[in-house]
VEXBADO-725088 format. One line per field, with one value per residue (C-alpha): residue in three letters; residue number from 1; x, y negated, z negated. Coordinates in steps of 0.001 Angstrom, whole numbers, plus 500000, padded with zeros to 6 digits. Each point is the difference from the previous one (the first is absolute). Layout:
N
residu: c(Ala	...) $
num: c(NUM	...) $
east: c(X	...) $
north: c(Y	...) $
up: c(Z	...) $
This chain:
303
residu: c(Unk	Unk	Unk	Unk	Unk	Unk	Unk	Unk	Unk	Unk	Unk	Unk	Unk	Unk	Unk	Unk	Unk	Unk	Unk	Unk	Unk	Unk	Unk	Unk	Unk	Unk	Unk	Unk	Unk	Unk	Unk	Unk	Unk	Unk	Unk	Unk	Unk	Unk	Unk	Unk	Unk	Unk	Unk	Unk	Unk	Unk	Unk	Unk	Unk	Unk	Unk	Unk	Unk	Unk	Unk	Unk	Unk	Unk	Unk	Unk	Unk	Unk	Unk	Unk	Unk	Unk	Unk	Unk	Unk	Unk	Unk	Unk	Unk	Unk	Unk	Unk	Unk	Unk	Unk	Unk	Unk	Unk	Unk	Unk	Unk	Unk	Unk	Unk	Unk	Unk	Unk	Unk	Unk	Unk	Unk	Unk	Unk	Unk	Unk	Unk	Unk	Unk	Unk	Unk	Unk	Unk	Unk	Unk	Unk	Unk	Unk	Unk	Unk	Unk	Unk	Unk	Unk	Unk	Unk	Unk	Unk	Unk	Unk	Unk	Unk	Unk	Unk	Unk	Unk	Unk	Unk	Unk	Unk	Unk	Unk	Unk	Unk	Unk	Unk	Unk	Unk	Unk	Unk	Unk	Unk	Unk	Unk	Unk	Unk	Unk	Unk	Unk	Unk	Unk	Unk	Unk	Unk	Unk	Unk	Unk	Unk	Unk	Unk	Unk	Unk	Unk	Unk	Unk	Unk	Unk	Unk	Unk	Unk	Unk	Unk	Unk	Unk	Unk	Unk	Unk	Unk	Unk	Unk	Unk	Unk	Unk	Unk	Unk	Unk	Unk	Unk	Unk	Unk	Unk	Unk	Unk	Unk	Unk	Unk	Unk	Unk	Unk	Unk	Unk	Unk	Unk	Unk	Unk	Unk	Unk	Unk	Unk	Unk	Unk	Unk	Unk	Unk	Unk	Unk	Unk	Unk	Unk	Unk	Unk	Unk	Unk	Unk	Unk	Unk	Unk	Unk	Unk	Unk	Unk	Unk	Unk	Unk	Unk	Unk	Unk	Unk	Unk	Unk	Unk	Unk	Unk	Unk	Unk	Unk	Unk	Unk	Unk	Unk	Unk	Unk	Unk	Unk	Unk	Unk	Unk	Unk	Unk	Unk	Unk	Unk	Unk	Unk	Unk	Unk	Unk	Unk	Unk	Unk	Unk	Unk	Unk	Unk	Unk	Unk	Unk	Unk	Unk	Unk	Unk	Unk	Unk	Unk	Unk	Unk	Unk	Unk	Unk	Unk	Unk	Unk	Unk	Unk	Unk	Unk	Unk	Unk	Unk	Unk) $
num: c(1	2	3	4	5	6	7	8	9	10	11	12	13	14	15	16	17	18	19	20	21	22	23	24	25	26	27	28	29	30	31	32	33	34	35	36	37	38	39	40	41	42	43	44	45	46	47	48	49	50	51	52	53	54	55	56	57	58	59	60	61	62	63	64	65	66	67	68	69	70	71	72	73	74	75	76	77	78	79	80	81	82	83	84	85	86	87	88	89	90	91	92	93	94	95	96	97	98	99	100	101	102	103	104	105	106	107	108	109	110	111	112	113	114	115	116	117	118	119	120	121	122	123	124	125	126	127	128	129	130	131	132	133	134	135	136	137	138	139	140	141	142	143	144	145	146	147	148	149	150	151	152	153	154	155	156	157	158	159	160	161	162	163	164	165	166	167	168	169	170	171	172	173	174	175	176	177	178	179	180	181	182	183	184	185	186	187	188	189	190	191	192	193	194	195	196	197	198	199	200	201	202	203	204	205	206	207	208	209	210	211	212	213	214	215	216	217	218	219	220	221	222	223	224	225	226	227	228	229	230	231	232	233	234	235	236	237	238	239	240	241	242	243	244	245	246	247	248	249	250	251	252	253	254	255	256	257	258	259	260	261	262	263	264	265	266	267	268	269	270	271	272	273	274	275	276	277	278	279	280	281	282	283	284	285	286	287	288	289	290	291	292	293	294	295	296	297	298	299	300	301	302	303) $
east: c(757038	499613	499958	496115	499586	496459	499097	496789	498734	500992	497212	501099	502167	503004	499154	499243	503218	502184	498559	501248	502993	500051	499110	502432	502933	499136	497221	496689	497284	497559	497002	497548	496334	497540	497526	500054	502487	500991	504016	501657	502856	501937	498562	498525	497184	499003	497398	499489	497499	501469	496101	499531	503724	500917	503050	499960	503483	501512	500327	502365	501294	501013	501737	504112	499337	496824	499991	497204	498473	497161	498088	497157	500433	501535	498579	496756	497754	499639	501626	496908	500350	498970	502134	502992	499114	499904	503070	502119	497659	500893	503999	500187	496923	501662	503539	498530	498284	502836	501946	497612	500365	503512	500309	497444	501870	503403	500524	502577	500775	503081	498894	496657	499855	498088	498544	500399	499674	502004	496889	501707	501992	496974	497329	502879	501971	503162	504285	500646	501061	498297	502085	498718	501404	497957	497580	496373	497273	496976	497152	497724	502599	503189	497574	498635	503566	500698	498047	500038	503573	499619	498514	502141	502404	498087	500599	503712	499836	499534	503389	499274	501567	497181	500711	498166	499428	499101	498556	499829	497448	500028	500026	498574	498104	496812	499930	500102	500713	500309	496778	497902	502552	500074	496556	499997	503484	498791	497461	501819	499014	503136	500542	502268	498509	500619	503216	501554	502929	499467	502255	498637	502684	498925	500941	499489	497824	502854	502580	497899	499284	503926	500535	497161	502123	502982	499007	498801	503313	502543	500310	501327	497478	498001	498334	498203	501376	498655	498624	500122	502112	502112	499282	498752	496299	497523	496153	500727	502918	497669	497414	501977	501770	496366	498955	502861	499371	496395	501702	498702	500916	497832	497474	498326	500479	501090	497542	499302	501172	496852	497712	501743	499517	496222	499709	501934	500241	502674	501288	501134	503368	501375	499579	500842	503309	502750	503637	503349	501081	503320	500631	503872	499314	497934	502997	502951	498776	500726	496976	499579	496936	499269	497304	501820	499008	496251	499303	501036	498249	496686	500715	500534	496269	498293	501072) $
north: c(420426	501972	497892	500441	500709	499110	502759	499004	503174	501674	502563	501236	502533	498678	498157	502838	501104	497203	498700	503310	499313	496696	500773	502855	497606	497966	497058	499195	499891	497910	500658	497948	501763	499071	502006	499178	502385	500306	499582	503140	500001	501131	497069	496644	499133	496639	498988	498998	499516	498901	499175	497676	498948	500684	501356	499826	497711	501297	503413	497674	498064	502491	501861	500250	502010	500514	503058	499385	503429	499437	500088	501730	503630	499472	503204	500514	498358	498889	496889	497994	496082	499662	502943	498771	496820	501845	501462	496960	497439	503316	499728	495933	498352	501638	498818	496376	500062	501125	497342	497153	500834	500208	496586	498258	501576	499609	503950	501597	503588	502144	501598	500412	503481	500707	503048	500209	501835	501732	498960	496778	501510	500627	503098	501573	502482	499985	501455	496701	499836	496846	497934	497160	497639	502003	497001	500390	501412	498073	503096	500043	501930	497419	497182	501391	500353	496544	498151	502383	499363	496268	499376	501687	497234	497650	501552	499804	496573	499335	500792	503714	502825	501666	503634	501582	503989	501176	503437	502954	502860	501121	503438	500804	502629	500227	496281	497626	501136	503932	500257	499221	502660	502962	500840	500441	501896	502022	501424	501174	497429	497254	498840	497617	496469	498436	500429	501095	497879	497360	499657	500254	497964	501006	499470	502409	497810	500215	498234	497432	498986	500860	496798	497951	500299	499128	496876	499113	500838	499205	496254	500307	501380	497562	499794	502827	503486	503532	502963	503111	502764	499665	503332	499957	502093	499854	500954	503243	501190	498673	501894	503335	499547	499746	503205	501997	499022	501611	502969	499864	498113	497180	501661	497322	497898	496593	497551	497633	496404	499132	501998	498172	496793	500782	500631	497398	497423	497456	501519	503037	497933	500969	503332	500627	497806	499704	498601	500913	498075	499553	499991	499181	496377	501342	502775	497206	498902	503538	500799	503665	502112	503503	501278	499998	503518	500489	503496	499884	496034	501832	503290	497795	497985	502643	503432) $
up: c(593701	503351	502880	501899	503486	501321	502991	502412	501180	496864	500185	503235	500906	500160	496782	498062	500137	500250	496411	498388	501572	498547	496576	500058	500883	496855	501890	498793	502381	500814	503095	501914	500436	501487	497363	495946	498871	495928	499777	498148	498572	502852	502961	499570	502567	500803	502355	503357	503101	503164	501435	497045	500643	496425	497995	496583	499911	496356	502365	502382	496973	497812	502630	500784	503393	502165	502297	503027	500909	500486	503274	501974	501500	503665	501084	497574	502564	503785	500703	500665	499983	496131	499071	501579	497880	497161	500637	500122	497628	497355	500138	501017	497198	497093	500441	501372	496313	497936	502110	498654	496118	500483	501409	497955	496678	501521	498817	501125	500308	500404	502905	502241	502112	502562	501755	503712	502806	502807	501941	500397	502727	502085	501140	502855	500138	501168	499244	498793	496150	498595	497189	497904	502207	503240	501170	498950	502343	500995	499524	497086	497654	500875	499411	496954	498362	501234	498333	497033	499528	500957	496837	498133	501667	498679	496563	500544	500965	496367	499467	498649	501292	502356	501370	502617	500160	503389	499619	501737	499493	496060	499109	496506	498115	500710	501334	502775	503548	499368	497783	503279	502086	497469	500071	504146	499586	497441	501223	503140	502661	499514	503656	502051	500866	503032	501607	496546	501398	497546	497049	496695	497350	496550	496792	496165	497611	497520	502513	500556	496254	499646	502773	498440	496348	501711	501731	496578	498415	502884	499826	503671	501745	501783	503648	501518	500161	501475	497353	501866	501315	502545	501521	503477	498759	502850	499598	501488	497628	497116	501264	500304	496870	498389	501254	499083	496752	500161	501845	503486	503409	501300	502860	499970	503545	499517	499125	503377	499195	502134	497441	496984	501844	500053	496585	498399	502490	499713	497123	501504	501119	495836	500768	503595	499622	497914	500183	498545	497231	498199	496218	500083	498744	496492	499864	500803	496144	498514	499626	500994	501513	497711	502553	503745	500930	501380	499334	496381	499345	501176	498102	496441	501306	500773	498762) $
């Protein structure tokens, strides 16, 4: 019988694809929703509703992994008190849950993964290359991955192998990050933000569901490591690149931090900053990165 993995934020984009990854490499599936969804012969949904503080527990029970994705947009809204709430309640309640039906049961899993962020490492930017053992910042984004991964901790405490995946920007088809910047480049006015000085570490969709299986299948890995490319990308150079792509040059000044700032407020810092960030610890375990080259990673998105 297959061994199940149970995914929160299945539905997602990230999930989408990481559960035909899973299926593909011989797992059944199984997915929290929040709506009532009919199972098909391909994924099992159970319910849950983290205002009524509710999982349905056979999802939890039945499960030999749980991979935590889900979590509310960083960037969909403006930070305001109750969306930075949000933010956090939607990566911390879910695993504080799961945590509570494993240790009433006394269920244990082979592994519990985590999403993370780079964010951890704070809103600057600076030539420093962050590792996983670079101290966490104290902004909104390094708190937010704090406690995100400190209840993953608690997970582990259980004596089950908990891995957390700090993650970079995701490049996909027609998803995530470049669905909101291919419409603007597109149509011809793609432009620089800010300084254009801040890095920009990304990561192809099928990488990072390519690290999630791994963590899943590599008994060793364990602790926190980096998803992204190690390859110095700034705003500007993504940016440029873009436009090639549509066959023009930006003309298009750069966009004022100060205007960005107006607009968004407080959570301008994810776009107007950006560290470097190494992936040697995720390649020390052999696993290796198929999408290192910009140009070509947006030319198999996009084109």
């Amino acid at each position: 019988m297959a061994q199940n993995v149970l995914l929160t934020g299945g539905t997602g984009f990230v999930g989408k694809y990481l559960t035909d990854v899973l299926i593909e490499a011989g797992f059944s599936v199984s997915i929290l929703s929040r709506s009532n969804r009919e199972s098909t012969p391909r994924v099992t949904y159970y319910k849950w509703d983290l205002k009524k503080n509710y999982i349905d527990k056979n999802a939890v029970l039945n499960a030999d992994y749980i991979i935590h994705l889900a979590g509310e947009g960083i960037v969909e809204k403006r930070w305001t008190k109750r969306r930075k709430r949000a933010i956090i309640e939607s990566r911390v309640r879910p695993v504080e849950m799961i945590y509570s039906i494993l240790e009433m049961n006394n269920k244990k899993l082979e592994a519990f993964i985590s999403a993370s962020g780079i964010g951890i490492y704070g809103a600057i930017t600076s030539h420093k290359i962050c590792t996983e053992n670079t101290p966490p910042a104290d902004d909104f984004l390094g708190i937010t991955c704090q406690k995100w991964e400190n209840a993953a901790d608690k997970i582990g405490s259980l004596n089950i192998r908990t891995v957390k995946i700090r993650t970079g920007i995701v490049f996909g088809k027609n998803e995530g990050f470049l669905k909101k910047m291919v419409p603007t480049f597109k149509s011809g006015f793609g432009a620089v933000l800010g300084s254009g000085k801040q890095y920009l570490p990304w990561i192809h969709i099928e990488d990072l569901c390519q690290i999630y299986l791994k963590s899943i299948e590599d008994t060793k890995l364990e602790g926190a490591y980096n998803a992204c490319v190690t390859d110095n990308t700034t705003n500007s150079r993504f940016s440029k690149t873009m436009a090639k792509l549509y066959d023009y040059s930006i003309w298009i000044p750069k966009v004022p931090a100060f205007v960005l700032k107006i607009l968004l407020g407080q959570m301008s810092e994810a776009i107007l900053t950006g560290q470097r960030v190494s992936s040697e610890k995720i390649q020390k375990t052999g696993f290796e990165f198929q999408f290192t080259d910009l140009e070509k990673t947006l030319i198999n998105c996009i084109k």
